[in-house]
C-alpha angles and dihedrals in degrees: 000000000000113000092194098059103144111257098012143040128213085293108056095245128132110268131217102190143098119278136188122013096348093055095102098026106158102008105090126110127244105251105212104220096256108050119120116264109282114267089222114032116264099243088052077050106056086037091063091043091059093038081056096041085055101056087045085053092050103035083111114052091036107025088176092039101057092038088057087046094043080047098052096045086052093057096045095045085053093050093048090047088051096051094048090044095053094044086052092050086047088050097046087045088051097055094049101040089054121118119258100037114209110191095221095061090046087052089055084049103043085058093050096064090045088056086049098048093040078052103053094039096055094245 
């Protein structure tokens, strides 16, 4: 479901913030070079900064509101993390279950999956 449909949000109501591509204008982080490939791409991204930025926003005026919103976004974030993770572990299993196994290939995996794991464990 796309909270930044023009003219209402996931609930039908009227909405009062940015859509398309100005929805997360100015809240996106600076990415060094040499930074791994985003595990979610970086407009989906931007798209569930400003859906988040939005229920802050409106947290007073619609406690409930802004808590369901803030909910929703969670759970889709999380869906979204689960399916790129999965097709990078297929990747990574692929390129060590091949046939003709060369070790220097397998170290440069094996390193991949510790970048991903010190990734996803915060290291």
């Amino acid at each position: 479901m796309d909270l930044h449909k023009a003219g209402t949000d996931a609930y039908g109501a009227a909405d009062t913030y940015r859509t398309g591509a100005d929805a997360g204008a100015g809240l996106q982080a600076e990415v060094p070079a040499n930074s791994p490939a985003p595990l979610i791409p970086q407009p989906e991204a931007d798209r569930l900064t400003a859906g988040l930025h939005h229920a802050v926003v409106g947290f007073v005026d619609s406690p409930e509101r802004s808590l369901t919103e803030a909910d929703f976004l969670l759970e889709e974030t999380v869906a979204q993390l689960t399916e790129a993770l999965s097709t990078r572990r297929r990747d990574l299993r692929g390129g060590w279950q091949e046939e003709g196994k060369d070790t220097e290939r397998q170290r440069v995996l094996l390193l991949d999956y510790r970048e991903l794991v010190e990734r996803l464990l915060g290291v």
